[in-house]
C-alpha positions in Angstrom: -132.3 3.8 174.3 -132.6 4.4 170.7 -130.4 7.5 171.3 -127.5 5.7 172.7 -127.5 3.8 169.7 -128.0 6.2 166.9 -124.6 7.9 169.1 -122.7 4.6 169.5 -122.7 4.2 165.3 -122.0 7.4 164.5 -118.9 7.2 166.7 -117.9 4.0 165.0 -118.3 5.1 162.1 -116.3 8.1 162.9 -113.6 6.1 164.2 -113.5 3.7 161.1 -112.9 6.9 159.1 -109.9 8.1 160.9 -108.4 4.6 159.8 -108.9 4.7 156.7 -106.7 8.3 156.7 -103.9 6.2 155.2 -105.7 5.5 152.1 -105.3 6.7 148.7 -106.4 10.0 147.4 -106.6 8.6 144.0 -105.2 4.6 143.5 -102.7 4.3 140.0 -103.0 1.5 137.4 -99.9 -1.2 138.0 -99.2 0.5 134.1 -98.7 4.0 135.5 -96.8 2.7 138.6 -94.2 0.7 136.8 -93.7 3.6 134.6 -93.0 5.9 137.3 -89.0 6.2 139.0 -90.1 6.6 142.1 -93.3 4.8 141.9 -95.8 6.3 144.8 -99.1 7.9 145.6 -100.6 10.4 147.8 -102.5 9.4 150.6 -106.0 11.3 151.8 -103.7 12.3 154.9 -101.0 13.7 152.6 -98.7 11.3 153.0 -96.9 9.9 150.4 -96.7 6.4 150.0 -94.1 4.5 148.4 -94.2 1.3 146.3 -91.6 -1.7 145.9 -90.3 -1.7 142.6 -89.9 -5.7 143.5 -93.4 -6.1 144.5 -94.6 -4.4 141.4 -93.0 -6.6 138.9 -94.2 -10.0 140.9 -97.7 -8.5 140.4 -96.9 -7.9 136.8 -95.9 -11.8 136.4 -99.0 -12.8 137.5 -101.1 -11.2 134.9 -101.4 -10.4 131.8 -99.6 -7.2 129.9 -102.6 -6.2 128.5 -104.3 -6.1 132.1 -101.7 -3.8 133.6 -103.6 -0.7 133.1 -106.8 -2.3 134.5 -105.5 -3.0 137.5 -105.9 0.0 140.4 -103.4 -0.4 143.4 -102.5 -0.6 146.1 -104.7 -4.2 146.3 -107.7 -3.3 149.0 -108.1 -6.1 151.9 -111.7 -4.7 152.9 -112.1 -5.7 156.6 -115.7 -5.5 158.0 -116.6 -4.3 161.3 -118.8 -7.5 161.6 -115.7 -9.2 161.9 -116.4 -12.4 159.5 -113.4 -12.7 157.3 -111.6 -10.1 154.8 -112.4 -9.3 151.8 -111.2 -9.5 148.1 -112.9 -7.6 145.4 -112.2 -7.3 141.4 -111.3 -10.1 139.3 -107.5 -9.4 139.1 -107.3 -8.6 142.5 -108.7 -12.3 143.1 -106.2 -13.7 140.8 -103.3 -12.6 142.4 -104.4 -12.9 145.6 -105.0 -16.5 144.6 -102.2 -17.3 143.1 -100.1 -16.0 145.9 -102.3 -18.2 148.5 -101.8 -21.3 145.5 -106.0 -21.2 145.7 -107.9 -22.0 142.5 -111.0 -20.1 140.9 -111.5 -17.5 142.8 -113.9 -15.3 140.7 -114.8 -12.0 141.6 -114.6 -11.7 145.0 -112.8 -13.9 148.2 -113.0 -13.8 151.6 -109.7 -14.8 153.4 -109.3 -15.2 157.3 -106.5 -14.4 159.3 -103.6 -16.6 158.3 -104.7 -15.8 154.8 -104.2 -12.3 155.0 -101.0 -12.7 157.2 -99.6 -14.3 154.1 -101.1 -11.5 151.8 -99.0 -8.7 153.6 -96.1 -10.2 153.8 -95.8 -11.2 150.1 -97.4 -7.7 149.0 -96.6 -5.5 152.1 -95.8 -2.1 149.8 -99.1 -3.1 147.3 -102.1 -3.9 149.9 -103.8 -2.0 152.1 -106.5 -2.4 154.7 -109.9 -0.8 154.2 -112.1 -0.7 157.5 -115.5 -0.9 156.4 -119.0 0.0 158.1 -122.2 -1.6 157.9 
């Protein structure tokens, strides 16, 4: 019995990695990106991925100068295969996430349900990504 099990999370777990393909080979600083023409990175797949100039500068507003080269995107909604909620993580991540939900002290970490995260993409759909995450 134990087998099946031991077989049944591996497979998950392989399955979780293929979609997280999309993902960044290396995430830029909201600095770097608004300094960049064509603002973009490469994703683990090879793909390129392309940023909203737009988008970039409504993340800009929302934080400090000084904080630009802090922040890594694109913004990581972590979903868990336990299925309880998606996650924020990082400080300014949490700000801007909360100030585009009009939520107050959010700290260091959120979770956000569905509608939540609905409202996330659409505001930010260039500057968030999914990660699926394993126990």
């Amino acid at each position: 019995m134990r087998g099946n099990v031991d077989r049944d999370e591996r497979l998950l777990k392989k399955q979780i990695l293929a979609l997280n393909r999309h993902l960044p080979q290396r995430r830029k600083s909201l600095k770097e990106l608004l300094e960049e023409d064509k603002p973009h990175i490469m994703g683990v797949d090879g793909t390129r991925h392309r940023f909203k100039k737009k988008e970039l500068e409504k993340i800009a507003s929302f934080i400090s100068q000084d904080e630009w080269a802090k922040l890594k995107l694109p913004l990581y909604i972590e979903i868990r295969s336990e299925g309880s909620g998606s996650r924020i993580k990082g400080k300014l991540e949490c700000q801007i996430v909360c100030r585009i939900l009009e939520k107050e002290d959010c700290g260091e970490e959120i979770y956000i349900y569905r509608a939540d995260v609905k409202i996330i993409r659409r505001e930010l759909p260039t500057t968030s990504q999914y990660i699926f995450l394993v126990k």
